[in-house]
C-alpha positions in Angstrom: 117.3 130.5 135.1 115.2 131.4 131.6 115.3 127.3 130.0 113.8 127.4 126.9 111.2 124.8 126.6 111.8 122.1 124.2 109.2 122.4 121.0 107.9 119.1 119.5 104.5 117.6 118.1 102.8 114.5 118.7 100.0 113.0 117.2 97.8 110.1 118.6 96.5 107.8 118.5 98.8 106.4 115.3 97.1 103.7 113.7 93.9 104.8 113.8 90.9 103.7 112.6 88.7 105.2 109.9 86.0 108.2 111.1 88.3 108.2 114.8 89.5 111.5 115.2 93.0 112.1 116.0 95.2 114.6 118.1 98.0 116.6 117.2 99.6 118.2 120.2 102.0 121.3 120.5 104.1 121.5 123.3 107.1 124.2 124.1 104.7 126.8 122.2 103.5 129.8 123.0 100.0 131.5 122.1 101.9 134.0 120.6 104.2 132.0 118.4 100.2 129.7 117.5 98.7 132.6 116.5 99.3 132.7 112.8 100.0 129.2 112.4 98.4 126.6 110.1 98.0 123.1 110.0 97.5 121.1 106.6 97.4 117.2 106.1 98.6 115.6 103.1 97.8 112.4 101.4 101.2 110.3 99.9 99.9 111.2 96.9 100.4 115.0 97.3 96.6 115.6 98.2 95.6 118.2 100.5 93.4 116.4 103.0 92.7 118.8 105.5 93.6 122.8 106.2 93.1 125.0 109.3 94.2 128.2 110.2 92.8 127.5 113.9 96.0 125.9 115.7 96.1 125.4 119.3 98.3 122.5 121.6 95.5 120.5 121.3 94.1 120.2 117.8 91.4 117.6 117.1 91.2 116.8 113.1 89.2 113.9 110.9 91.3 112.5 108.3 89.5 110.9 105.1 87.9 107.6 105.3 90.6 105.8 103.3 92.8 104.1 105.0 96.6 105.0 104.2 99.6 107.1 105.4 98.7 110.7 105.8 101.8 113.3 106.3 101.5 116.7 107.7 102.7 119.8 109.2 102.4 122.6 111.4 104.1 125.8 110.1 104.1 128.7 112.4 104.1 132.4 111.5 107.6 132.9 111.7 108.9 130.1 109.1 109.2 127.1 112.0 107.7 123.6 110.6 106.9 120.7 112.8 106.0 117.7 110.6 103.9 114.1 111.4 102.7 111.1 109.9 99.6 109.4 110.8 98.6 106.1 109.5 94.5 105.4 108.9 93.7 101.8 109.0 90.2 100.0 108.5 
């Protein structure tokens, strides 16, 4: 049997406190299908907070030290987006 794993993001912890890093983790991806992807943050505002062209499952970013809701996405090489909110809280 070939059963295609399911593809989802997470991202934790969510609140989290200003200066804490947080994790945004790929599963049901391949190396292949990361490489090429990128990773940006926005604020609600429309703000680009934070930009990488490194993704892997496990991706450690710092947000801004303002607390607030932050939204984001992965978007892989070949068009596929996988979005997430995180909430920063002092």
């Amino acid at each position: 049997l070939n059963i295609p794993l399911i593809k989802k993001i997470s991202v934790f912890p969510s609140p989290l406190k200003v200066n804490q890093p947080c994790t945004v983790k790929l599963t049901g991806l391949s190396d292949t299908e990361l490489k090429g992807s990128e990773i940006s943050v926005y604020s609600v505002q429309g703000i680009l907070v934070y930009y990488s062209t490194k993704v892997e499952r496990l991706n450690s970013i710092y947000l801004p030290a303002i607390d607030g809701m932050y939204l984001g996405n992965v978007t892989t090489k070949d068009g596929q987006v996988f979005k997430f909110k995180v909430i920063v809280t002092k």
